[in-house]
C-alpha positions, 0 to 999 in steps of 0.5 A: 500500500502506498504510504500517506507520504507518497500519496501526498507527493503524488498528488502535490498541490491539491492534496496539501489541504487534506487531512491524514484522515481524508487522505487514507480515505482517498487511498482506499477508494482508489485501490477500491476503484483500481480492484474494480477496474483490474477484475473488469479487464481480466473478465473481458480478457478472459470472455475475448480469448480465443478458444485453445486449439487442440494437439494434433493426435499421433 
């Protein structure tokens, strides 16, 4: 997990103001956001494949 430091740094200016508090709130609908996300594309991904071909037998 990033560190509150480092989301700080990432978001530079506009996370100035925030408290620690709205900070670990950000980050954690973030990696919510991103879980979301990455289970999204592996489902399409996975819908998207082409079936597996088959060995030739002998």
């Amino acid at each position: 997990m990033i560190s509150l430091v480092e989301c700080r740094k990432i978001l530079g200016e506009a996370g100035r103001d925030l408290t620690d508090a709205q900070l670990e709130r950000l980050r954690q609908d973030l990696y919510g956001l991103a879980d979301i996300t990455v289970t999204c594309f592996l489902s399409q991904a996975s819908r998207k494949a082409p079936p597996p071909q088959k060995e030739p037998s002998g």
